[in-house]
C-alpha angles and dihedrals in degrees: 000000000000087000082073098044089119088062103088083193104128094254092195081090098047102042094027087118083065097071115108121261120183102204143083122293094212121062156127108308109232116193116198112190095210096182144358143210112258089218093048100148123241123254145173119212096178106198111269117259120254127217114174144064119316121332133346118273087237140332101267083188100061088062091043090055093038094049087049101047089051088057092063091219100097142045110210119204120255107254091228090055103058118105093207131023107204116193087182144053103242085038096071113092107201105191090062088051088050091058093060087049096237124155111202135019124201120194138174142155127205126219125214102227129201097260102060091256122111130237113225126210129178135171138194132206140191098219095198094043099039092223134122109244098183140010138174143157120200136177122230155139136280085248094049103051096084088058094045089049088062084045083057096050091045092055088049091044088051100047091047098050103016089243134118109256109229095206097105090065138100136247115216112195153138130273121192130199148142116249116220091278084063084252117149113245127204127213139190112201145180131190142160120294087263098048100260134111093048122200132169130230114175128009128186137171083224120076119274113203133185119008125198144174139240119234090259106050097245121098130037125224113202142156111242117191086199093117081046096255126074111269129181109237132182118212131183118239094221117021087031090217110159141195138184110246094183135020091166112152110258118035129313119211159163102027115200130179116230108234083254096062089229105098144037123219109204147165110246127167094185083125095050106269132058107258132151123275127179114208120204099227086218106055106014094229112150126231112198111215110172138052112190136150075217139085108259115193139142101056115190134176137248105221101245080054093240107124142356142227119224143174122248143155095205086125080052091258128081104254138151126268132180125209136194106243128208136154092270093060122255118021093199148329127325111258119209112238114170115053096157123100126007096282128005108192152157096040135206122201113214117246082241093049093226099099136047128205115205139158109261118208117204132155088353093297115115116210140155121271141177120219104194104213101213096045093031088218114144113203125185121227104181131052109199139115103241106024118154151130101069123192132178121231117235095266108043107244105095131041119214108213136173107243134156117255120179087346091303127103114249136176105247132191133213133186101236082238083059090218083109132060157147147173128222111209132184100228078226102017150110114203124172137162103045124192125188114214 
């Protein structure tokens, strides 16, 4: 951290992952739905048939309920509260379910199948209308039925609003924890989209910072302290094999994929201030972009690749700036963005371009805010007092963000309208510096 002793960013925000915390990385997953939309709509998700011996291998529903809840968009019936539970087509009565004022029914069954592997059917039904809007059967494994049980949930989110889900996806973030010689330890991680299903990819007893995906989903950028420096590193999600992508002199910072896959935008003083570079993943050759007597760091993409959006307190205050990309290098001049509040930092550009996440200071509270670029409005989602580290979902419609909970560090949510959201908590965690993939 003294190598960036020239940067006047209020640095709480950007190492805030680097703070002590005294307790275990792994534990229970609690979700704690904070607030939800007035106009959530109604739906049914009856629990799925089961043909086979003994129990289910798991409730597929539960997950289904749970993914569309989060969203914000929907409000599923309390199992305890339906008057029918169809496995079947001809079996749904919809006028009952009209009674009840309910929009939309989803049913299913699942088939124990010789080879120890399960059938899956769903349906969806437009309760007004009388009509099936979506149905599938799959085959899978024990140990593939909680992810198909997100892909559900996206199939049923996309035939209702016309928008991809973003369930089936993945959460990359840090744990931190003392080992039992009161040591810190470091941890990259990865789960489902919901928290769950936990594994570990990296682990150091130096500080890792800033994880983000590739395109695909297939590969991590970080920055890893373990050579005692900050150093830019590549790992993939499923071989972990890793390489180093930078060992310039300085610090090397804030890595981003470029929505091509091809390149890396990143912060580097190796020439004594912190500026822009864009590194060509083939051939490691290095692009400056920017010229400041600023620092320049938090580079993010606009999806064509064409520019990028960055913090910098070149005005003497952190705000936002946007600059046209090429090959070459810059294509012109950075352009200010962001004017409102005392700083405006870590930004995340929207899958559509047309929107920016960034941590708004303001009053000393740091919270996550949306500037819409066409209309130049800036809204606040979140209201507490150490809020960072936004991401988009795929598909646009939630921000993960770090937040406290309780004095712990926990991965929240929030719909980009703000009228939706949740925290994800570790009964004994600390978890910091999500990404959504």
């Amino acid at each position: 951290i003294m190598m960036l002793k020239k940067i006047k960013l209020n640095l709480l925000i950007i190492f805030l992952c680097l703070s002590v915390v005294s307790v275990p990385a792994r534990a229970s997953l609690t979700i704690d739905i904070t607030l939800w939309l007035d106009n959530a709509t109604p739906i049914a998700i009856v629990p799925f048939g089961w043909k086979g011996v003994g129990k289910a291998p798991m409730k597929m529903t539960d997950v289904i309920s749970n993914d569309l809840s989060r969203s914000g968009q929907f409000a599923p019936m309390k199992e305890n509260e339906m008057i029918e539970t169809p496995h079947e087509g001809r079996d749904v009565n919809f006028a009952t379910w009209r009674n009840v004022n309910m929009k939309y029914v989803v049913i299913g069954k699942i088939q124990l199948l010789a080879n120890k592997s399960y059938q899956v059917q769903f349906q969806l039904f437009d309760v007004e209308k009388g009509t099936q809007m979506a149905g599938h059967s799959f085959k899978a494994k024990e140990n593939q039925l909680r992810r198909l049980s997100h892909h559900i949930s996206d199939l049923v989110y996309e035939a209702i609003t016309g928008e991809r889900g973003a369930f089936d996806t993945y959460l990359a973030y840090i744990t931190v924890s003392k080992n039992r010689k009161g040591q810190n330890r470091y941890r990259l991680a990865i789960s489902d989209s919901d928290g769950y299903n936990e594994q570990i990819l990296f682990e150091s007893s130096m500080p890792i910072v800033r994880p983000v995906w590739s395109p695909d989903g297939k590969q991590l950028a970080y920055v890893s302290y373990a050579s005692g420096r900050p150093q830019i590193y590549m790992q993939n999600v499923f071989t972990k094999n890793t390489q180093q992508l930078t060992n310039f002199k300085g610090s090397n910072l804030s890595p981003a994929w470029s929505p091509d896959g091809r390149r890396m935008a990143m912060s580097l003083s190796k020439d004594g201030n912190s500026e822009l570079y864009i590194m060509d993943l083939n051939s490691r050759r290095l692009t400056r972009v920017t010229r400041s007597y600023g620092a320049d760091l938090e580079p993010a993409w606009f999806p064509d690749g064409k520019s990028l959006v960055f913090t910098s307190d070149r005005g003497g205050r952190a705000q936002l700036y946007r600059i046209d990309v090429n090959e070459g290098g810059a294509s012109g001049r950075a352009k200010r963005v962001t004017f409102d509040g005392v700083e405006n930092l870590r930004p995340s550009v929207s899958p559509d371009g047309k929107r920016i996440a960034l941590v708004h200071n303001t009053g000393g509270q740091y919270r996550i805010a949306i500037l819409d670029l066409e209309s130049e409005q800036l809204s606040l989602l979140t209201d507490g007092q150490l809020d960072e580290s936004p991401g988009f979902a795929p598909n646009g419609s939630m921000l993960i963000y770090a937040s406290q909970a309780r004095g712990k560090g926990v991965l929240a949510a929030v719909a980009t309208d703000g009228r939706a959201s949740h925290k994800m908590r570790f009964t004994s965690g600390d978890v910091r510096e999500p990404a959504w993939s």
